[in-house]
C-alpha positions as CSV (number, residue, x, y, z in Angstrom):
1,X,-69.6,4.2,-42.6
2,X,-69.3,0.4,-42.9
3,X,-72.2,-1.9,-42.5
4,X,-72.5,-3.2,-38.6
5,X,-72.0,-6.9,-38.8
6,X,-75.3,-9.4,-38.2
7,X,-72.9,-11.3,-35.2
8,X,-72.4,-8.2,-33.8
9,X,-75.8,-7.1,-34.2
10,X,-77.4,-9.9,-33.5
11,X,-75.3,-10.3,-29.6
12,X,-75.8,-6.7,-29.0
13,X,-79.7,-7.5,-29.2
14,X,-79.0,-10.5,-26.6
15,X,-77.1,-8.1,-24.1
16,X,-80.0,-5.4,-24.5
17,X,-82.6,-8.5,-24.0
18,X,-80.9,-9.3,-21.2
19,X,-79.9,-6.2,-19.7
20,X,-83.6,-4.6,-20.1
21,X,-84.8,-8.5,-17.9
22,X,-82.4,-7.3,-14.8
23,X,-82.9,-3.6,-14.8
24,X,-86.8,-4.6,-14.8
25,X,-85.3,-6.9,-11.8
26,X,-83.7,-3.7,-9.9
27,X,-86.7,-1.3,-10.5
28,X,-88.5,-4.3,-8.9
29,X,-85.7,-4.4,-5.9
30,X,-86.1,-0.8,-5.2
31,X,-89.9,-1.0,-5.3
32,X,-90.0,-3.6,-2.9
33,X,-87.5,-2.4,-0.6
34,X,-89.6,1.0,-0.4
35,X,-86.6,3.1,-2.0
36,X,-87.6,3.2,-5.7
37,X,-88.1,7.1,-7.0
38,X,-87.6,9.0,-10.4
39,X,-83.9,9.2,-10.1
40,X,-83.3,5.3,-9.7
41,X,-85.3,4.8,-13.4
42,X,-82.9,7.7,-14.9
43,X,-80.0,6.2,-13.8
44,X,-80.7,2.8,-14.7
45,X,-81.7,3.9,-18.1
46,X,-78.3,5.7,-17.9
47,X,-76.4,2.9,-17.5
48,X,-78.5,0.8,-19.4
49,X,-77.7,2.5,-22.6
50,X,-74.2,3.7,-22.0
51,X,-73.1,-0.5,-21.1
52,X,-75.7,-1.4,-24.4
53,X,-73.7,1.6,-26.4
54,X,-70.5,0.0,-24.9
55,X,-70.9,-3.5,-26.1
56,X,-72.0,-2.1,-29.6
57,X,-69.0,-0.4,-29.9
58,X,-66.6,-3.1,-28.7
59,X,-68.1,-5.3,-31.4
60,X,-67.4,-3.1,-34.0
61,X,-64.3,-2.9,-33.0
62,X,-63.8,-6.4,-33.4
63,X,-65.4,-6.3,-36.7
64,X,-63.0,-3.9,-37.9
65,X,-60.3,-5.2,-36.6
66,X,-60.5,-8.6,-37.7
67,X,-59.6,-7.3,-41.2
68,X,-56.3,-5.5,-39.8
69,X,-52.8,-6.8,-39.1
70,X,-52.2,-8.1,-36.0
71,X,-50.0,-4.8,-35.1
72,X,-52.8,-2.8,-36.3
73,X,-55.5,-4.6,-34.5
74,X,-53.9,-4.9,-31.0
75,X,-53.8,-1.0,-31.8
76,X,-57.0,-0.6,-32.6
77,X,-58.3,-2.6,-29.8
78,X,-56.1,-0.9,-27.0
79,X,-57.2,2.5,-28.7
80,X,-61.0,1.4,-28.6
81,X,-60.9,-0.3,-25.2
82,X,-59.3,3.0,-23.8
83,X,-62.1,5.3,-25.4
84,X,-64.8,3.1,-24.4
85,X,-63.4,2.9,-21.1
86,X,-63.5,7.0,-20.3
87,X,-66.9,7.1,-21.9
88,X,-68.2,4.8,-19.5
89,X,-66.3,7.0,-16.5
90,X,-67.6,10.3,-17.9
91,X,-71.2,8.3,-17.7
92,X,-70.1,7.1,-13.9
93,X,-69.3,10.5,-12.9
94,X,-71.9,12.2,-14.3
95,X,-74.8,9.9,-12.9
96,X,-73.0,9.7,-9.5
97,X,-72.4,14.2,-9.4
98,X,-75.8,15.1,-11.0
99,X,-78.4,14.3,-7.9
100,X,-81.2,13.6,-10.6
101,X,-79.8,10.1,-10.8
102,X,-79.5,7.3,-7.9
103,X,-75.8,6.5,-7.6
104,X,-76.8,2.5,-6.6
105,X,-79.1,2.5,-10.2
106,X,-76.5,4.0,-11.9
107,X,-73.3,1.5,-11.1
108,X,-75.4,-1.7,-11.0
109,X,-76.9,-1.5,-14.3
110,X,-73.0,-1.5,-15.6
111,X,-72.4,-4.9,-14.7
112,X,-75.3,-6.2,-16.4
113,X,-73.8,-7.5,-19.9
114,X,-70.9,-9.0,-17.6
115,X,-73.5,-11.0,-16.2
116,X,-75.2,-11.5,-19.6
117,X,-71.9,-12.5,-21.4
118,X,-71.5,-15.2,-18.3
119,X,-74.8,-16.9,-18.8
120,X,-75.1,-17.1,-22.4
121,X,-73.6,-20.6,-22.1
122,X,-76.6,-22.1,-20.2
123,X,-79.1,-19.9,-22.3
124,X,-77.2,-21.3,-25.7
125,X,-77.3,-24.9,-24.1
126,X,-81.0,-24.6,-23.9
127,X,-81.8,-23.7,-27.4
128,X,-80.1,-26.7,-28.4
């Protein structure tokens, strides 16, 4: 197996930084609103690693096909894209069928290095 590059690395760290800050925010939603039970922490964790897991692999992706031909990479990325995108069904499906998870905790947390990837801008513009 090839060595993970430190970029990839290194912005997988920031979504899982930042995705672990707003799942702590929508445990915090649920306890407030009176609807927080076992089921909405197993879901979120559920998402929470399967997006995390997502990202990690999109990177490598990249990684690898940086190296490639054009032909090859746009292959490779299509290929990867279209894996990562059933694993994240087969993750949707299962935490939205199994009643031990909460189907709310379990699509939210999915959108969370979306929203990471958007504010990195103003989080990069304030460490300079």
């Amino acid at each position: 197996m090839k060595k993970i590059d430190s970029v990839v690395l290194k912005e997988t760290k920031y979504i899982a930084f930042f995705a672990l800050i707003f799942s702590l925010c929508l445990q915090s939603v649920f306890l407030i609103i009176g609807k927080w039970d076992y089921t909405v922490l197993l879901g979120n964790l559920l998402s929470f690693f399967a997006a995390v897991v997502n990202f990690l692999l999109m990177g490598i992706t990249i990684q690898n096909a940086v190296k490639k031909e054009e032909k090859d990479a746009k292959t490779a990325m299509k290929v990867s894209s279209t894996y990562r995108n059933l694993f994240i069904l087969v993750i949707t499906v299962i935490g939205i069928v199994l009643k031990c998870f909460n189907t709310v905790s379990v699509i939210v947390p999915l959108f969370f290095p979306r929203i990471a990837i958007a504010i990195k801008p103003l989080v990069d513009k304030n460490k300079a």
